[in-house]
C-alpha positions as CSV (number, residue, x, y, z in Angstrom):
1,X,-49.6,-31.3,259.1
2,X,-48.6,-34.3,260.8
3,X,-47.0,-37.3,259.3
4,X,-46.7,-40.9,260.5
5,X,-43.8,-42.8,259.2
6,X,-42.3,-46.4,260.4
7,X,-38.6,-47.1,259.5
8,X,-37.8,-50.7,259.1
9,X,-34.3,-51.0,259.7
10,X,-34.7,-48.1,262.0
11,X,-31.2,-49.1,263.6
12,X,-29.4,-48.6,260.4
13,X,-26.6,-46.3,262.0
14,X,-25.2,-46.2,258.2
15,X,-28.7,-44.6,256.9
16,X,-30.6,-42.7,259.6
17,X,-28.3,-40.1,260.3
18,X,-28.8,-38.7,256.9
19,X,-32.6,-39.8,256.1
20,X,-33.7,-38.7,259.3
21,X,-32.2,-35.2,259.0
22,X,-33.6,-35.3,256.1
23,X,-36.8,-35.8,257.2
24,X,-36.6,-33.0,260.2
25,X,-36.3,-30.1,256.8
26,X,-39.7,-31.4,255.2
27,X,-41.6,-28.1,254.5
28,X,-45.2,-27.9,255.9
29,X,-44.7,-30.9,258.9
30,X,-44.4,-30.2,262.4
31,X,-44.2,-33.6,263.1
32,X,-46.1,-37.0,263.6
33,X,-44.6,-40.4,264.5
34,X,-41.9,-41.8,263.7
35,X,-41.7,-45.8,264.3
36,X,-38.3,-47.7,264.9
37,X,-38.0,-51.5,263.9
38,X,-34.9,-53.2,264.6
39,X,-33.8,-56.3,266.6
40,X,-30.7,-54.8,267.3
41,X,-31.6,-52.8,270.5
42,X,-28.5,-51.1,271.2
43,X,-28.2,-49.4,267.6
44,X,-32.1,-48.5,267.4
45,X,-32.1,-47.2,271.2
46,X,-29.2,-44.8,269.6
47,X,-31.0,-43.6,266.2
48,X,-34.3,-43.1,269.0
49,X,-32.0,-40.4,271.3
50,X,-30.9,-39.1,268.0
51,X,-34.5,-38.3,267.1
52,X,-34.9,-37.0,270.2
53,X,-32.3,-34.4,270.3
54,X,-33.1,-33.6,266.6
55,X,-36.9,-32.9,268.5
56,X,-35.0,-30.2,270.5
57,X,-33.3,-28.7,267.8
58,X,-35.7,-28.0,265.4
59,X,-39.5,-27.0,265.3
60,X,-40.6,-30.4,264.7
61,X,-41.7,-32.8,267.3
62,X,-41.9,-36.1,266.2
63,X,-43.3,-39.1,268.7
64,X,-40.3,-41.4,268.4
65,X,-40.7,-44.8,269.7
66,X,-39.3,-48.0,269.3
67,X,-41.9,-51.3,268.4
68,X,-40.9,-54.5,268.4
69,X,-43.8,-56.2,266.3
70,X,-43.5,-54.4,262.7
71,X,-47.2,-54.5,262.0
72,X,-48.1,-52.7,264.7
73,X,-45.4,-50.2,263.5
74,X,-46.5,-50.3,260.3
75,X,-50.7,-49.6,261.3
76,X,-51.7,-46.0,259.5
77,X,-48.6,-45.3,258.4
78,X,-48.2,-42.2,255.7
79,X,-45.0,-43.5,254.6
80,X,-42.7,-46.4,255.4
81,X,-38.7,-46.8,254.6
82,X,-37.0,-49.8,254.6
83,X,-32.9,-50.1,255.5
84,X,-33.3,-53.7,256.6
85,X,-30.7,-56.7,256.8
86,X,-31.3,-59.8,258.1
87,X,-28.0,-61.4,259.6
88,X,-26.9,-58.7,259.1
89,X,-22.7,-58.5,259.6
90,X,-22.8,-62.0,260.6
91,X,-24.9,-63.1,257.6
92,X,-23.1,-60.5,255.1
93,X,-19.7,-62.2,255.8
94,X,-21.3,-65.4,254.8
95,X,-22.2,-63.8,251.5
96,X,-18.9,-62.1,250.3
97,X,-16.4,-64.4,252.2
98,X,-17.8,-68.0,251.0
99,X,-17.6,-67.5,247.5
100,X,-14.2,-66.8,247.8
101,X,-13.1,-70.0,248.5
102,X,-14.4,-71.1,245.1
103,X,-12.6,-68.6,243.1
104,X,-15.2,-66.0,243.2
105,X,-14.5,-62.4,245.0
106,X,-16.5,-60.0,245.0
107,X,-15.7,-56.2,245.8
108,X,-18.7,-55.2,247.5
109,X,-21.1,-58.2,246.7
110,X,-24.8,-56.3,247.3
111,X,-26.0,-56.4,243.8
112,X,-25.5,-59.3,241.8
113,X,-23.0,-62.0,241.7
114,X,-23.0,-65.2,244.2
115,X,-23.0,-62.9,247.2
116,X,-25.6,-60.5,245.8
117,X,-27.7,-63.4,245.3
118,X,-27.2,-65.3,249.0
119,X,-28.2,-61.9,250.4
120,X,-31.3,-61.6,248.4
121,X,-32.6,-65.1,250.0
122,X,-32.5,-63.2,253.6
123,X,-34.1,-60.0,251.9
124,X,-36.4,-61.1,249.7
125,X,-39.4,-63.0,252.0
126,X,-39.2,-60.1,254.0
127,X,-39.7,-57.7,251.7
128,X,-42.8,-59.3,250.4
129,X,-44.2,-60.1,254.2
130,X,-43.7,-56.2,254.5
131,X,-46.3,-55.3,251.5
132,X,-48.4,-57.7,252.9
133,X,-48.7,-55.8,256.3
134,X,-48.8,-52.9,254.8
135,X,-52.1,-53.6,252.5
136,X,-53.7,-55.2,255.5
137,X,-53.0,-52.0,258.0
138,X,-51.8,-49.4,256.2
139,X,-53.1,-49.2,252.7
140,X,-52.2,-46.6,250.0
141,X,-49.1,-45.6,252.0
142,X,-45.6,-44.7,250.0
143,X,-43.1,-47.7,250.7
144,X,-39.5,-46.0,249.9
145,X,-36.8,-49.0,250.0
146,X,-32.7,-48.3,250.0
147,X,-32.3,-52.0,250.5
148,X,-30.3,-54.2,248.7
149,X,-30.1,-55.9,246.5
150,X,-32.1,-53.3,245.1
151,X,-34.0,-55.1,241.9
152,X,-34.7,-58.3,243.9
153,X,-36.0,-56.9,246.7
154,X,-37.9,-54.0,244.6
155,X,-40.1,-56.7,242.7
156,X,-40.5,-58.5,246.1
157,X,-41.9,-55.7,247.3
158,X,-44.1,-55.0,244.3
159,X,-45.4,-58.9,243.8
160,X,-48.6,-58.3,246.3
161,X,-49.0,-54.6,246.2
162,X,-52.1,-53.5,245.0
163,X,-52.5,-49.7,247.1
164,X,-49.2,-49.9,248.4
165,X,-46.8,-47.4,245.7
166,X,-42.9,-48.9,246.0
167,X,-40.4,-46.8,244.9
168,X,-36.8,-48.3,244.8
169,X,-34.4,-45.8,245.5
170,X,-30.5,-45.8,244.7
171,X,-28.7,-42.8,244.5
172,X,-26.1,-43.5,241.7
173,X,-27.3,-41.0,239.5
174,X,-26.1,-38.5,241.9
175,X,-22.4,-38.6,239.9
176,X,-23.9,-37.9,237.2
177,X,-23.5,-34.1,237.6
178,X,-19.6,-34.8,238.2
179,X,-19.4,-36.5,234.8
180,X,-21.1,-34.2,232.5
181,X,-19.4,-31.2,234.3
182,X,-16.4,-32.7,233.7
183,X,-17.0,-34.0,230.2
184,X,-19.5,-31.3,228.2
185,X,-19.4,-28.4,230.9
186,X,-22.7,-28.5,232.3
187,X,-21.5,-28.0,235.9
188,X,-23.7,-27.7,238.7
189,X,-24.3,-24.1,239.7
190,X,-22.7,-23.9,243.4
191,X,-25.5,-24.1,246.2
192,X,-27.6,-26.0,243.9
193,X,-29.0,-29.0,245.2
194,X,-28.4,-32.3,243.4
195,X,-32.1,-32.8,242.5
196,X,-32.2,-29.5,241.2
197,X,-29.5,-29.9,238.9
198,X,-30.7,-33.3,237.8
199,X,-34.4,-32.9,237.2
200,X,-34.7,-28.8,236.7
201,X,-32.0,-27.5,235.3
202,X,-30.3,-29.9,233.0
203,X,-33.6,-29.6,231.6
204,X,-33.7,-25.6,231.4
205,X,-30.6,-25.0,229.6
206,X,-31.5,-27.7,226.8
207,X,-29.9,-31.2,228.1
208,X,-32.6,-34.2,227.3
209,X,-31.4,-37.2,228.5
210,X,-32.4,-40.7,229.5
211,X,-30.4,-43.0,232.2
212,X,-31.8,-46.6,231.8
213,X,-30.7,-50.3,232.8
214,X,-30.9,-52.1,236.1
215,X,-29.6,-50.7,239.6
216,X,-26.1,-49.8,239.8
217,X,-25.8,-50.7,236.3
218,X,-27.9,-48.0,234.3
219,X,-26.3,-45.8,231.2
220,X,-26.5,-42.3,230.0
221,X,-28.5,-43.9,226.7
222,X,-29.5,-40.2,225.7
223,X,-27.8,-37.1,225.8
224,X,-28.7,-33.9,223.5
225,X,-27.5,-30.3,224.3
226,X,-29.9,-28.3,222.6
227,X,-31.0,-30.3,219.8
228,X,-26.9,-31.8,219.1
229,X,-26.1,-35.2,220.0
230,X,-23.4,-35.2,222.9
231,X,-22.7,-38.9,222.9
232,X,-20.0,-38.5,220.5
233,X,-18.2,-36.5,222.6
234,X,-18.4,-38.6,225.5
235,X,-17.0,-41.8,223.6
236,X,-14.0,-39.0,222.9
237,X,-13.4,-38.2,226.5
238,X,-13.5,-41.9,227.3
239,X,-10.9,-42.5,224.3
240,X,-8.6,-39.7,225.5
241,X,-8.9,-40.5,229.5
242,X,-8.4,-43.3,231.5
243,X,-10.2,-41.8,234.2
244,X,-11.8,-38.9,235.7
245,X,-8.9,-37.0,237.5
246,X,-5.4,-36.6,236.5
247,X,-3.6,-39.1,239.7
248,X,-0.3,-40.0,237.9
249,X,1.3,-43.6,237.2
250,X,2.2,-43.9,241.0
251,X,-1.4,-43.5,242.2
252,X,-2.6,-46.3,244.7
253,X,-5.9,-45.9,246.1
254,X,-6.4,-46.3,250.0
255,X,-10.1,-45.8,250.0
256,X,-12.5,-49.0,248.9
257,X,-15.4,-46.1,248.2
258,X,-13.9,-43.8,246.4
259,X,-12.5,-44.5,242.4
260,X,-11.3,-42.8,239.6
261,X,-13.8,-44.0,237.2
262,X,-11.4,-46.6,234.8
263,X,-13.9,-48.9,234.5
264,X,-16.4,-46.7,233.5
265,X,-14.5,-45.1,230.8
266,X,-13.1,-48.7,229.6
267,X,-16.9,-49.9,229.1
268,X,-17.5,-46.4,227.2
269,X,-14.3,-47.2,225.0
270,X,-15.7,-50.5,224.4
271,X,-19.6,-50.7,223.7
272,X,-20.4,-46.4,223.2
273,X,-22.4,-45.4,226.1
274,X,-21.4,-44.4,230.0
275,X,-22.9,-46.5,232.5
276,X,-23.3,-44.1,235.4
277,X,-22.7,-46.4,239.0
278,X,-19.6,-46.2,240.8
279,X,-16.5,-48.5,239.6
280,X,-16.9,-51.2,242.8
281,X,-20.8,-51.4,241.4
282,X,-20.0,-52.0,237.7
283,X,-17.0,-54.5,237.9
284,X,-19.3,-57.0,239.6
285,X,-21.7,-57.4,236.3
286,X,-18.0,-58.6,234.7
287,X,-15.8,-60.8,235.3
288,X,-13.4,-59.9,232.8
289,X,-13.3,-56.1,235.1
290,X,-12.7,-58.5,238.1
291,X,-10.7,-61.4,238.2
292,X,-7.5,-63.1,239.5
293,X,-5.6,-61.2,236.8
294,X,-6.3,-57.6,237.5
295,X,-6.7,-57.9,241.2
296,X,-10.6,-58.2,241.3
297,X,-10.8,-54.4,239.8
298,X,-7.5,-53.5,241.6
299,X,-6.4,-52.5,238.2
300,X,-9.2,-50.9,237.5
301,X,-8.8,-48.6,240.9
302,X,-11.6,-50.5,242.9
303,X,-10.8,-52.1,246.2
304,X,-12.6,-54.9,248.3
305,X,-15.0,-53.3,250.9
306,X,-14.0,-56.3,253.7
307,X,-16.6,-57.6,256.3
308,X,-14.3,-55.9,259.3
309,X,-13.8,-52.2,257.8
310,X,-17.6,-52.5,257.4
311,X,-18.1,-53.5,261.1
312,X,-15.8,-50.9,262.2
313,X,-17.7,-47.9,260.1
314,X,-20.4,-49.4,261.7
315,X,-18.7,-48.7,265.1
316,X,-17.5,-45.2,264.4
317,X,-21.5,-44.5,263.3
318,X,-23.0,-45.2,266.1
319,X,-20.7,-43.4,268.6
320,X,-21.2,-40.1,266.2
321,X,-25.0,-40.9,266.7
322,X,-24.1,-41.0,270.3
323,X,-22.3,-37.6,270.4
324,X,-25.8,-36.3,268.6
325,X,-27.7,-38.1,271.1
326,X,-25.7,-35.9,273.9
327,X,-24.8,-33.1,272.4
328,X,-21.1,-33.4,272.2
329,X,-21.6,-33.2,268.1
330,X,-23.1,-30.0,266.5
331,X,-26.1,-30.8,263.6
332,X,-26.6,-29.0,260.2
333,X,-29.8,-29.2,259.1
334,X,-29.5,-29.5,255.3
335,X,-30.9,-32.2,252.9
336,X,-28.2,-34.6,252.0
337,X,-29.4,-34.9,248.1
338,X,-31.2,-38.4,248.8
339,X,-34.6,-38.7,246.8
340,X,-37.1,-40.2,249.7
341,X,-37.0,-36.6,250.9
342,X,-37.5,-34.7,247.5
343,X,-40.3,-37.8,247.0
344,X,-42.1,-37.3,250.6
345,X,-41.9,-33.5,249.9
346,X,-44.1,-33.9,246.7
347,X,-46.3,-36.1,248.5
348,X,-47.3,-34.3,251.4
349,X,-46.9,-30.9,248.7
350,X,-49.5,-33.2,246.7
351,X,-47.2,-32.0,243.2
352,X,-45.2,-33.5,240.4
353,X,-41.9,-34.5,240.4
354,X,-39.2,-36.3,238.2
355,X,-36.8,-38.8,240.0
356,X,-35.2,-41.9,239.1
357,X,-37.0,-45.1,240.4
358,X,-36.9,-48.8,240.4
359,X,-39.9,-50.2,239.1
360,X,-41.5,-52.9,237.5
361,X,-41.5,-52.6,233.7
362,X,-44.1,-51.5,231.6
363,X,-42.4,-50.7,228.4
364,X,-40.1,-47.5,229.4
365,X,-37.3,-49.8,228.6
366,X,-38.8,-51.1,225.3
367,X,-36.3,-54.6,225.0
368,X,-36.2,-55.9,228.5
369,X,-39.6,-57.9,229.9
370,X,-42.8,-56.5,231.1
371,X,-42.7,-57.0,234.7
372,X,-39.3,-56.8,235.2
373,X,-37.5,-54.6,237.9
374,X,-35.6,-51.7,235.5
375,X,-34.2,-48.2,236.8
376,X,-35.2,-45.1,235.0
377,X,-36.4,-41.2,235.4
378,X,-39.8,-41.6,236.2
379,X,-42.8,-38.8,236.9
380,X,-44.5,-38.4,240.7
381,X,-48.0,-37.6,239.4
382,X,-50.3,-35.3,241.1
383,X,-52.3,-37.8,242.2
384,X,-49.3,-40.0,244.1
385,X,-49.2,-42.4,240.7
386,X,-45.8,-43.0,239.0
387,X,-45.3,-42.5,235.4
388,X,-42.1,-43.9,234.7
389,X,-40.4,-41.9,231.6
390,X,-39.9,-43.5,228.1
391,X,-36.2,-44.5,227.5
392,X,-36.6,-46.5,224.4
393,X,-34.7,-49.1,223.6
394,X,-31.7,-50.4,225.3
395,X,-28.4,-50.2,223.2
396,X,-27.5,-53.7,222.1
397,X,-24.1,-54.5,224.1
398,X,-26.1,-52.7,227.5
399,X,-29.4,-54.7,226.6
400,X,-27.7,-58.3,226.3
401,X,-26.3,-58.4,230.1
402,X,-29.4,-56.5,231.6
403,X,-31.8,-58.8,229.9
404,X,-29.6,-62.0,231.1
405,X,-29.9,-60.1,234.9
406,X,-33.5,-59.4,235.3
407,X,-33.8,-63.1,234.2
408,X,-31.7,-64.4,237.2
409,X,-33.5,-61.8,239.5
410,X,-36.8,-63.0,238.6
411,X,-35.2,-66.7,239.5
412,X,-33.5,-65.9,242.7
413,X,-37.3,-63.7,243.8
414,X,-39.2,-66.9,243.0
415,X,-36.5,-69.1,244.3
416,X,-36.0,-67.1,248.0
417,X,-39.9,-67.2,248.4
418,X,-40.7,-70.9,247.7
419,X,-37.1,-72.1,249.4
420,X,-36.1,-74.3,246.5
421,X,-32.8,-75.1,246.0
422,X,-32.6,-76.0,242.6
423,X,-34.1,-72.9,241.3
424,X,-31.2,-71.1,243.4
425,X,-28.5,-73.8,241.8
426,X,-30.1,-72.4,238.3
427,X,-29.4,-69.3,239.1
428,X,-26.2,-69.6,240.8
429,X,-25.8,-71.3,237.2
430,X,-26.6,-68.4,235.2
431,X,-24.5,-65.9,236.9
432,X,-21.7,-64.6,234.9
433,X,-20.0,-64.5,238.7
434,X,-19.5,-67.8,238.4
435,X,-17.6,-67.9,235.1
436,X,-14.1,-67.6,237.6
437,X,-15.1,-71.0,239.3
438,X,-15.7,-74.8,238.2
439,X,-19.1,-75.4,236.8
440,X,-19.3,-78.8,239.1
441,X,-18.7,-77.3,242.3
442,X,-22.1,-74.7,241.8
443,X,-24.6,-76.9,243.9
444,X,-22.1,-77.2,246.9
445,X,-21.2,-73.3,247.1
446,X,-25.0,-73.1,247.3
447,X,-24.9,-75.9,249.8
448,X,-22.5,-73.9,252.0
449,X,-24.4,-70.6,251.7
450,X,-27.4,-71.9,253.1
451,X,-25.8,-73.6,255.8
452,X,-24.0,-70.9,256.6
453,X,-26.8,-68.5,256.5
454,X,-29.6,-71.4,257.7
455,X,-31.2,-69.2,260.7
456,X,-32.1,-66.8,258.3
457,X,-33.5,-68.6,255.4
458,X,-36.6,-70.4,257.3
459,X,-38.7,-71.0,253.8
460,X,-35.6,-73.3,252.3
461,X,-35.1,-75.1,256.4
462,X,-39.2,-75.0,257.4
C-alpha cells in the first residue's frame, strides 16, 4: 500500500533522522508521499535529500517534496506529524533566558514553568489552526504530535477535532525498562524492542502496572509481579540508593541529558511512588528540586540545557543529515523505539495496540478533570478509536500538583488563543515557577516575554 503523510516541522534536524527511518521499516508500504513544512529552507531542503537517499536504500519510494502552504500539505493526508516551533532558537532563548533575570531558571524550560508557558503562547494557535486544516482537507487522518509543551499543545490540538484522532506522544516511559531491571529484575530480554518489553512482555510474565500523571511528570502508580505488590520494594530501593548507578562522591556530570536519577529516587523517599521522566523533566514541577540553593538541580545531578549547546547540536545534526544526504554516512535501518511507528504500524495493520498517549480525560485518571490533557497506557482499537486504560485514582501527594497543572494548562490554552494578558499574568500567577521570584514583578516578566517574542504571538499584538 501506499501512504501519504505530511510532517509539519519537517526541518526538525533533531527529529527526522529517527522518525523518518522509522517510517522507511513500516511493514506492508512501499511508499506514498511524504510532505515537508518548514520555513526554514536550508534545514528542510536537508531532511528532503535525506529522504531521498533513504528512497535509494531501501524498497520504498516515497514522493518527497517540500510545500510551502501547510494546507495544501496537509490535503488527503493518512497521517500527519507535528515537530513544529515557532521562533524557534531565537524565540526559545526568549523563553529560558528572560526568566532568569527574575530569579527563575529553568533547566530545560519545555514543559511547565515561566518558559514552558511563553513557549506554549507560540505553540498553542498553531496547533489548533492545524486540526482545523486538517478536518476541512484531510478528515479522519491520525495527527501524531512530539511537540512541546506536550499537554498544552495536545488539548489545542484536540479543542476542534471532531474526525481528526490526536495522539500526544513522549517517550519517557522508555526508562522505564532500566528502572524495573534495575530495581525488581525484570530486565529487557537483549534484542527486544522497547515496545515489546513495555506492552507484551511485562504483561506475559505477570507485571500489571499503570503509569499515570501529566507529561514528563507521570508515576509507576501500579506495580504487581504476579499477584504481589512490588511498590514496597521500590520505596526500599529508593531508601537505600541515592541514585541509579554507583558514581562515587567525586562524580560531576558533564552531560545536561544524561542523570543519575537523584531526584527521582528523593520524590520516591518522600511521597511512595516513582515518577518515571528524566531528572531535568521532574525538577521543573519543584522549586524546592531547583533553586539558588542546590544549583537549579546541580545537586540533584541535572544540568542547564543552554540556548548555544542547543544551537550547536542543531549544527552537528544537520551536517550528519548532510553526510546521509551524500553518502559519506552509512544508514541502519532499525526502529529507534519511538511509538508513532509502532502506532502507524497498527493503523495501516488495522490491529490493536497498547501505548502510552496524551489525551483528554475521560475518567482513566479518576481525580483530575474531565477534559483535561493526562498521560496514560491507552488501547489502539481495531477500528482506529483510542481506549485509554483505567489508572484509578491518582495517589494524593502525585494528584495535588497534577491537578494544580492541568489547571494552569487549561489557562495558558485559553489564554494563547484569545491573546489576553491577564489570563497569562493568572497563570504566570499560579505557577509554582514563580515561587523563586517577587510576586509584584509577575505582570512585567510577562510584559518582557511578549515583547520579546511579539512576532510570534500575532493573537495578543493583532
Amino acid at each position: 500500500m501506499k501512504i501519504k503523510l505530511a510532517v509539519i516541522g519537517g526541518g526538525s534536524v533533531n527529529w527526522m533522522r529517527g522518525l523518518m527511518k522509522d517510517v522507511y521499516t513500516l511493514d506492508g508500504v512501499e511508499g506514498g508521499e511524504i510532505r515537508l513544512v518548514d520555513p526554514n529552507t536550508d534545514h528542510v531542503t536537508s531532511v528532503k535529500n535525506m529522504l531521498l537517499k533513504f528512497n535509494e536504500l531501501t524498497d520504498k519510494n516515497f514522493e518527497v517534496s517540500v510545500v510551502e502552504d501547510r494546507k495544501a500539505a496537509l490535503a488527503g493526508c493518512d497521517f500527519v506529524l507535528t515537530t513544529f516551533s515557532p521562533g524557534a532558537m531565537d524565540a526559545f532563548f526568549n523563553d529560558l533566558e528572560i526568566p532568569v533575570r527574575y530569579g527563575v531558571r529553568l533547566p530545560v524550560s519545555m514543559t511547565c514553568g515561566i518558559s514552558g508557558i511563553s513557549a506554549a503562547l507560540r505553540t498553542v494557535p498553531v496547533a489548533y489552526e492545524i486540526t482545523q486544516d486538517m478536518e476541512e482537507v484531510c478528515p479522519g487522518a491520525v495527527l501524531l504530535n512530539v511537540t512541546n509543551p506536550m499537554t498544552a499543545v495536545t488539548k489545542a490540538f484536540n479543542l476542534p477535532a471532531k474526525t481528526v484522532t490526536v495522539y500526544g506522544i513522549c517517550h519517557e516511559i522508555n526508562k522505564l525498562g532500566d528502572y524495573l531491571g534495575k530495581i525488581l529484575g525484570l530486565n529487557r530480554p537483549q534484542g527486544m524492542g522497547i515496545g515489546t518489553y513495555l506492552y507484551s512482555y511485562l504483561n506475559e510474565i505477570g507485571f500489571d502496572y499503570a503509569v499515570a500523571g501529566i507529561n514528563h511528570y507521570i508515576w509507576l502508580v501500579r506495580a504487581n509481579l504476579n499477584g504481589e505488590d512490588m511498590l514496597g520494594k521500590i520505596r526500599q530501593f529508593a531508601e537505600e540508593h541515592e541514585g541509579f548507578l554507583d558514581l562515587g562522591p567525586d562524580y560531576i556530570p558533564t552531560d545536561s541529558y544524561a542523570n543519575n536519577g537523584q531526584a527521582k529516587l528523593a520524590l520516591c523517599r518522600q511521597f511512595g511512588y516513582l515518577p518515571i521522566p528524566g531528572d531535568r523533566h521532574l525538577i521543573e514541577f519543584w522549586p524546592s528540586l531547583c533553586n539558588n540553593q542546590n544549583g537549579f538541580g546541580m545537586e540533584y545531578g541535572v544540568l542547564k540545557t543552554t540556548v548555544d549547546s542547543r544551537r550547536l547540536d542543531k549544527v552537528l545534526q544537520k551536517q550528519y543529515i548532510d553526510r546521509i544526504a551524500s553518502g559519506e554516512e552509512p544508514v541502519t535501518f532499525s526502529r529507534s523505539g519511538e511509538e508513532i511507528v509502532g502506532i502507524m504500524q497498527a493503523y495501516i495493520d488495522k490491529r490493536e495496540m497498547i501505548t502510552i498517549c496524551n489525551r483528554p480525560n475521560i475518567g482513566q485518571i479518576s481525580n483530575l478533570p474531565k477534559g483535561a490533557i493526562v498521560e496514560t497506557l491507552v488501547k489502539k482499537e481495531k477500528d482506529g478509536s483510542i481506549t485509554p486504560l483505567d489508572a484509578g485514582e491518582l495517589p494524593r501527594p502525585i494528584h495535588h500538583l497534577c491537578y494544580l497543572h492541568t489547571g494552569i494548562n487549561e489557562t495558558v490554552v485559553e489564554a494563547a488563543l484569545k491573546g489576553d494578558r491577564k489570563l497569562l499574568i493568572e497563570a504566570m500567577s499560579l505557577d509554582p515557577s514563580t515561587g523563586t521570584m517577587d510576586f509584584s514583578r509577575i505582570p512585567k516578566l510577562c510584559d518582557d516575554l511578549l515583547r520579546a517574542n511579539r512576532k510570534w504571538l500575532p493573537r495578543f499584538f493583532g
